[in-house]
KEKE-3310 file (N, C-alpha, C; in steps of 0.2 Angstrom, whole numbers, plus 5000, padded with zeros to 4 digits):
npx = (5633:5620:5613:5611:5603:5592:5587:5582:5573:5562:5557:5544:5533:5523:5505:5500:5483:5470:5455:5442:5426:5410:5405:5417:5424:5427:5431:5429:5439:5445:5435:5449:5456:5471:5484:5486:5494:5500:5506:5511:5512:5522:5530:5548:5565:5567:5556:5555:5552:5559:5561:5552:5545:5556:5554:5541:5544:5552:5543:5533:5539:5539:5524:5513:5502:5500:5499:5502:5501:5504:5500:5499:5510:5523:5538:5546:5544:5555:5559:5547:5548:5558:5555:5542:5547:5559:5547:5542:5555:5556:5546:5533:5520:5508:5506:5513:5506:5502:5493:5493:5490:5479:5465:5465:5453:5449:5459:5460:5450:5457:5465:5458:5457:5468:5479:5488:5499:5515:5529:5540:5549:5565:5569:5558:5550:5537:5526:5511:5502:5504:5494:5483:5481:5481:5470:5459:5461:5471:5488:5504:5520:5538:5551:5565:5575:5571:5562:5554:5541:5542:5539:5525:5522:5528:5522:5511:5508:5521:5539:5553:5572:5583:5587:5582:5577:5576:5574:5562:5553:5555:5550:5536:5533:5534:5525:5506:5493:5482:5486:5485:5474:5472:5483:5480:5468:5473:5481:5471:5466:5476:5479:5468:5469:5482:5481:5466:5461:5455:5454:5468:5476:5473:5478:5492:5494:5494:5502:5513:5504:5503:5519:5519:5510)
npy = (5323:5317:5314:5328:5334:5324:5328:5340:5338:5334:5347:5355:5369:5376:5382:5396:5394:5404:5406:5413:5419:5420:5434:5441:5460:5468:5481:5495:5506:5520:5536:5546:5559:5560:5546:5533:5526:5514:5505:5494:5485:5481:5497:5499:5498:5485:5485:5493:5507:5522:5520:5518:5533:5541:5536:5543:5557:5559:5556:5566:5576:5575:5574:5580:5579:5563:5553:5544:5529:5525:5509:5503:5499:5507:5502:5505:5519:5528:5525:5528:5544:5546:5545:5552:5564:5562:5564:5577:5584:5583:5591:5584:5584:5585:5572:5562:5550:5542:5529:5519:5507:5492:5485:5466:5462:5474:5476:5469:5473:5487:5490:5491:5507:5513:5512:5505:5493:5496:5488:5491:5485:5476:5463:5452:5437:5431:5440:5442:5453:5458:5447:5451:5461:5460:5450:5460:5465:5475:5478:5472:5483:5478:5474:5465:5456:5454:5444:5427:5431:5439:5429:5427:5440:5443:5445:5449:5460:5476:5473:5479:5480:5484:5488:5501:5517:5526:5518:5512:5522:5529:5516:5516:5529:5526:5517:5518:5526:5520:5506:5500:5496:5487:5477:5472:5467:5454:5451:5447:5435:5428:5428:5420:5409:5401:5402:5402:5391:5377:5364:5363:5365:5352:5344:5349:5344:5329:5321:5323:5318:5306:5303:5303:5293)
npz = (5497:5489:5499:5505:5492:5492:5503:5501:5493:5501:5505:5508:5507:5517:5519:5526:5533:5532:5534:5526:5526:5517:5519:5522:5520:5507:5504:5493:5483:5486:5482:5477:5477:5478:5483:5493:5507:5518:5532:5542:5557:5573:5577:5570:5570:5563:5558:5549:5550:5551:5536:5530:5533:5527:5515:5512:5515:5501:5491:5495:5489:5475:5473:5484:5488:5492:5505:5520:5534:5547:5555:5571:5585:5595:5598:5608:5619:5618:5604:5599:5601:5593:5580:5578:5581:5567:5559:5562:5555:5544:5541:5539:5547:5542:5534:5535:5547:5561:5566:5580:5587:5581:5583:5581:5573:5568:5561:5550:5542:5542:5531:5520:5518:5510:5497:5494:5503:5512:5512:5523:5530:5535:5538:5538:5537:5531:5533:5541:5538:5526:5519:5525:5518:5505:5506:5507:5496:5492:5485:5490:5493:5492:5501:5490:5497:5509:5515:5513:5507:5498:5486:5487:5483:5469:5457:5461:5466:5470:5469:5476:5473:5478:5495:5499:5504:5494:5484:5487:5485:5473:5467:5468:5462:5450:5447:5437:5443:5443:5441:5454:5458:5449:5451:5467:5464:5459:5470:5479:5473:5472:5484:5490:5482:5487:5503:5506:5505:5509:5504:5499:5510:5517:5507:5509:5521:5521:5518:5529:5541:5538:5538:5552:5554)
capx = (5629:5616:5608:5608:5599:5586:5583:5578:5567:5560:5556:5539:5531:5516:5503:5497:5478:5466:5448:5437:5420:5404:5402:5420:5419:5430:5433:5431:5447:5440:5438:5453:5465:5477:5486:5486:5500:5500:5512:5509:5514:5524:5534:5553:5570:5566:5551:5560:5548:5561:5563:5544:5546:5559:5551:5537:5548:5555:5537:5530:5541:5535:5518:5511:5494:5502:5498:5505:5498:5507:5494:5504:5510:5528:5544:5548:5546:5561:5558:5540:5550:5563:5552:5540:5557:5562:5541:5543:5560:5553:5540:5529:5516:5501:5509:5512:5501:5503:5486:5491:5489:5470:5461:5465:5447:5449:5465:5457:5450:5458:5468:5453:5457:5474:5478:5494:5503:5520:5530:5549:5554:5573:5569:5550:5549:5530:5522:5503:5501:5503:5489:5477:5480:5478:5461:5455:5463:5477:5494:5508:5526:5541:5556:5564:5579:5568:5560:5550:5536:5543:5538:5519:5522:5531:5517:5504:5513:5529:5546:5559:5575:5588:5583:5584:5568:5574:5573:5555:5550:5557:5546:5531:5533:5533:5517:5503:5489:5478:5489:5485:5468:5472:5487:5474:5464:5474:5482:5467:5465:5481:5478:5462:5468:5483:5479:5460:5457:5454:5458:5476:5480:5473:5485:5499:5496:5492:5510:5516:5499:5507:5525:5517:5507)
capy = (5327:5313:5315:5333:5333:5320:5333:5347:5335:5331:5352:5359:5374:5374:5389:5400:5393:5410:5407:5418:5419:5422:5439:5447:5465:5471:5491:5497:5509:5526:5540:5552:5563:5557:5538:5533:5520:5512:5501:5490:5483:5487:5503:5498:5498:5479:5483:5499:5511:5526:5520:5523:5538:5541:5534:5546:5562:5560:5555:5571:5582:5578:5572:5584:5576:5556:5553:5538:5530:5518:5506:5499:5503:5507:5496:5509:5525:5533:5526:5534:5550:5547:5544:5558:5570:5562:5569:5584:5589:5585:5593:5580:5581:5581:5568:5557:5550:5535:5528:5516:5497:5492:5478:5461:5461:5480:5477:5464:5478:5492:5490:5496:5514:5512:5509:5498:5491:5496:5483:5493:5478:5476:5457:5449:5430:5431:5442:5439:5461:5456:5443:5452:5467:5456:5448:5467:5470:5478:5474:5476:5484:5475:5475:5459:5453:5455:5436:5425:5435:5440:5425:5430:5445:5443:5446:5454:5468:5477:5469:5481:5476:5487:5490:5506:5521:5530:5514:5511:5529:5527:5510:5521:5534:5523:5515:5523:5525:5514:5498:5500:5491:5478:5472:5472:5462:5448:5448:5445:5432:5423:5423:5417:5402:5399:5404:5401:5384:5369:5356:5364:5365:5346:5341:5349:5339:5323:5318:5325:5314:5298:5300:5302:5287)
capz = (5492:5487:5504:5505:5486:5495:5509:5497:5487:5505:5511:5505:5512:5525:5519:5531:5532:5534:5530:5523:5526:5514:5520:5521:5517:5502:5504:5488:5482:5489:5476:5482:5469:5480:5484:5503:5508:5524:5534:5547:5562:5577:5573:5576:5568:5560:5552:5546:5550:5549:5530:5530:5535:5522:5510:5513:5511:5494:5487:5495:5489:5470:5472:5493:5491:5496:5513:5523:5539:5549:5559:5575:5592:5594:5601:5613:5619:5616:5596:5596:5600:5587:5574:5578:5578:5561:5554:5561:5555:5536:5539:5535:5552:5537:5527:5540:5552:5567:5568:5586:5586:5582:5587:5575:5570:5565:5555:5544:5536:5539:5523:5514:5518:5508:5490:5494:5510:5510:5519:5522:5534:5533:5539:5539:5533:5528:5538:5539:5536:5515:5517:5527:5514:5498:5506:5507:5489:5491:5483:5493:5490:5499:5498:5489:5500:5515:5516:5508:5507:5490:5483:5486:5479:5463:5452:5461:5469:5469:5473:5475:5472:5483:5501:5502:5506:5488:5478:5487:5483:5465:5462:5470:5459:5444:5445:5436:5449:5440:5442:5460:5460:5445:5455:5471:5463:5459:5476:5482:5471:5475:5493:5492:5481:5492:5509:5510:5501:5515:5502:5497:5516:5517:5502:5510:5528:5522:5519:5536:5544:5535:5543:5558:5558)
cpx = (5623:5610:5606:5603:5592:5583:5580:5573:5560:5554:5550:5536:5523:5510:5500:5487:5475:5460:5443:5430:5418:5405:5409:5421:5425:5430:5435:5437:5440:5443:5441:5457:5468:5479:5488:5489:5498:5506:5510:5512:5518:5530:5542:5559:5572:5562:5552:5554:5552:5563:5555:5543:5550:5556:5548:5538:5550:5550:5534:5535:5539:5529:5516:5506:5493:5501:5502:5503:5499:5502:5500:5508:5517:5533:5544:5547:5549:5561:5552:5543:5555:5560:5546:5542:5556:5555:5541:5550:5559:5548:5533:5522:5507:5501:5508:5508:5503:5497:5485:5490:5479:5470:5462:5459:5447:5455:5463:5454:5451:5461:5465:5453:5462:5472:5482:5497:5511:5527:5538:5551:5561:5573:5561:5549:5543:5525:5512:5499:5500:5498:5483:5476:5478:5470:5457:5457:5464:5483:5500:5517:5531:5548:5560:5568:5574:5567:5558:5543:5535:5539:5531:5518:5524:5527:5513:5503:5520:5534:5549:5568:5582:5583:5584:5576:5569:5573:5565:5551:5552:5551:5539:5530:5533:5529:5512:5496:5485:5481:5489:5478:5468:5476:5485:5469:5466:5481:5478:5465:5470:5480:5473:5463:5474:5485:5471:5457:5461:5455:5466:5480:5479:5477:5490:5498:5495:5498:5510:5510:5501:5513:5524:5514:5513)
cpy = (5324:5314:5323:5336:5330:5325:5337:5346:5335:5339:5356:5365:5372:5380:5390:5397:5399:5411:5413:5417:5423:5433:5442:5449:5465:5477:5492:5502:5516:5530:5548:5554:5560:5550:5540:5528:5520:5508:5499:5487:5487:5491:5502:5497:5490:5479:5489:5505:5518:5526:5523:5529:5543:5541:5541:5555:5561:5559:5561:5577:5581:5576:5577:5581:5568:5557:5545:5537:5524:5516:5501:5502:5507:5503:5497:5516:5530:5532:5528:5542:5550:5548:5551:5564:5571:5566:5578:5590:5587:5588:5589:5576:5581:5577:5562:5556:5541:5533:5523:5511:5499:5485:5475:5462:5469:5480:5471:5469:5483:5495:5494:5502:5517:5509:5502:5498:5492:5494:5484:5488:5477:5467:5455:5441:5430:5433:5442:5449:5461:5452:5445:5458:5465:5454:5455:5468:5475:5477:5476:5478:5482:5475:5465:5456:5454:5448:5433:5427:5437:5434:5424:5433:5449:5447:5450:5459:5472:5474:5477:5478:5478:5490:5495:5511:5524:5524:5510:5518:5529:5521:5513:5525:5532:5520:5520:5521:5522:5506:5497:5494:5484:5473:5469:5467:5454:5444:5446:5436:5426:5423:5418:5407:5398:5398:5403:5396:5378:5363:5358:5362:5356:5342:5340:5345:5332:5319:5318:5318:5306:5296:5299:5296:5282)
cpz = (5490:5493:5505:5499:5489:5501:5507:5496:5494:5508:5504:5510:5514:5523:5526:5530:5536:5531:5530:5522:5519:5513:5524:5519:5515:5502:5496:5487:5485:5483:5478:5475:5472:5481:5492:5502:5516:5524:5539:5553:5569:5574:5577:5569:5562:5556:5548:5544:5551:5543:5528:5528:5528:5514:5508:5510:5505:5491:5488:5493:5479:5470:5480:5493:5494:5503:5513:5531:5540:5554:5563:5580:5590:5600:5607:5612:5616:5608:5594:5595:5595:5580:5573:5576:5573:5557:5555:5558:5548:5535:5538:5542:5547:5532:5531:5548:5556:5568:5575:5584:5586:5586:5580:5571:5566:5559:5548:5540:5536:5532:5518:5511:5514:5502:5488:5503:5509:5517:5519:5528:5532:5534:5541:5533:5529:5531:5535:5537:5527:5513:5518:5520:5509:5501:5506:5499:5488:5490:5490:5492:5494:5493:5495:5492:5507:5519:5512:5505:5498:5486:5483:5482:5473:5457:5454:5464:5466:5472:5472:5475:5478:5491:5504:5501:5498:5484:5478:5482:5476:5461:5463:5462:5451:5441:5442:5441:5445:5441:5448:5461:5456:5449:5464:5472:5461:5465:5477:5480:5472:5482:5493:5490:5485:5501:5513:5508:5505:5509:5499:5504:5518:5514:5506:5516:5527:5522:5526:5540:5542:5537:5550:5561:5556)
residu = (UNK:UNK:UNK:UNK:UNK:UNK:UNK:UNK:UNK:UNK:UNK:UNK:UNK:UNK:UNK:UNK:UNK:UNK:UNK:UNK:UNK:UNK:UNK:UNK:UNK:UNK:UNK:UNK:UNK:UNK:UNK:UNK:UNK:UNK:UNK:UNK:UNK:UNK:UNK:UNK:UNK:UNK:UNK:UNK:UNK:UNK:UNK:UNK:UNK:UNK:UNK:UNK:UNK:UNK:UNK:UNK:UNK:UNK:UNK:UNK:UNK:UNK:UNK:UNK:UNK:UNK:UNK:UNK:UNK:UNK:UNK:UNK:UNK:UNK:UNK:UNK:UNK:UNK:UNK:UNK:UNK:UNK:UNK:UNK:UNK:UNK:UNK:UNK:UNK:UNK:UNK:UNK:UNK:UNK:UNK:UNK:UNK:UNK:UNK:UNK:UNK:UNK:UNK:UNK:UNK:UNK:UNK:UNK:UNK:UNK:UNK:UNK:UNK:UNK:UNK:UNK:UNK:UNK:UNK:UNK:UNK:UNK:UNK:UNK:UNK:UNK:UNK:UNK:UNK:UNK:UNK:UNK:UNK:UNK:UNK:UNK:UNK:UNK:UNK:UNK:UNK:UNK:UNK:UNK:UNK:UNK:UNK:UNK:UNK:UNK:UNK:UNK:UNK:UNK:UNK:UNK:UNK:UNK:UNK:UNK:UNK:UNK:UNK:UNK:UNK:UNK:UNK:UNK:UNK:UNK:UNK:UNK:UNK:UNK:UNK:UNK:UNK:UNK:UNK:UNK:UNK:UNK:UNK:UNK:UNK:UNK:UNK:UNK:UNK:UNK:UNK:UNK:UNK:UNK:UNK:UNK:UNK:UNK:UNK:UNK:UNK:UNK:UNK:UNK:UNK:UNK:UNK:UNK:UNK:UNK:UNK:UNK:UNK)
# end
């Protein structure tokens, strides 16, 4: 028991180092009546892109001016056509939009065009889609048994708590659209302090560079 206590004391976390130049662009919130939600990555039954989708429906049916626009290829054929189905048989082919894999250098800001990133992952340890969206200053909503990721985003997003598309669509629908940009700007804030700070990542490797020598 004494050695596994000394093993814990032993295990720190590693950040993700993502610098940020001078002259990355910030996407102002755009001035829309509506709220734009995105999601990211590839489109597949892990990253719960028919919760998405779900999500998507219950929101439009009290708020129709919400869009949503998954950015990311898909897994497989046969789940682009499942997925496509499941927006056509809500209805929802002006609601919901696939916008395709971009280019990395293009998803760094595409976030901008969105108010939040909304990350329906059923399992994602820390995906780097909450980081690049915080550096654009946007919060993201995730669910909380997902991964570690939560622990980004305790504060400067939404946690949900049950991993389900009504209990995303419910913490949605809770927010007043105004706490979309506050909690935006202090994502951005926590990445930057630890995500893009060369002497944080220097701290954390100098042990490791000590056992090593």
């Amino acid at each position: 028991a004494a050695s596994d206590v000394y093993k814990r004391q032993q295990l720190h976390r590693l950040n993700y180092y993502l610098p940020q130049g001078a002259s990355h662009f910030i996407p102002p919130p755009a001035p829309l009546p509506a709220l734009r939600f995105c999601g990211a990555g590839t489109a597949s039954f892990r990253k719960g892109t028919d919760l998405f989708i779900e999500v998507a429906r219950i929101v439009h049916q009290l708020h129709p001016q919400v869009t949503f626009t998954w950015m990311g290829g898909f897994e497989s054929e046969a789940l682009q056509q499942q997925y496509l189905q499941l927006v056509q048989q809500y209805q929802l082919e002006q609601v919901v939009t696939f916008a395709g894999p971009l280019q990395p250098e293009a998803m760094k800001t595409a976030y901008g065009a969105y108010d939040a990133l909304l990350l329906t992952s059923r399992e994602d340890p820390y995906p780097l889609v909450v980081l690049e969206a915080a550096f654009c200053g946007r919060p993201a909503v995730v669910f909380e048994s997902a991964g570690g990721i939560a622990e980004f985003v305790e504060e400067v997003g939404v946690l949900v708590k049950e991993p389900t598309a009504g209990a995303m669509a419910a913490a949605l629908l809770q927010q007043p659209t105004d706490a979309w940009v506050e909690l935006g700007a202090s994502a951005r804030t926590k990445a930057l302090q630890l995500h893009a700070d060369v002497t944080l990542l220097t701290q954390q490797l100098r042990p490791l560079v000590a056992i090593a020598d």
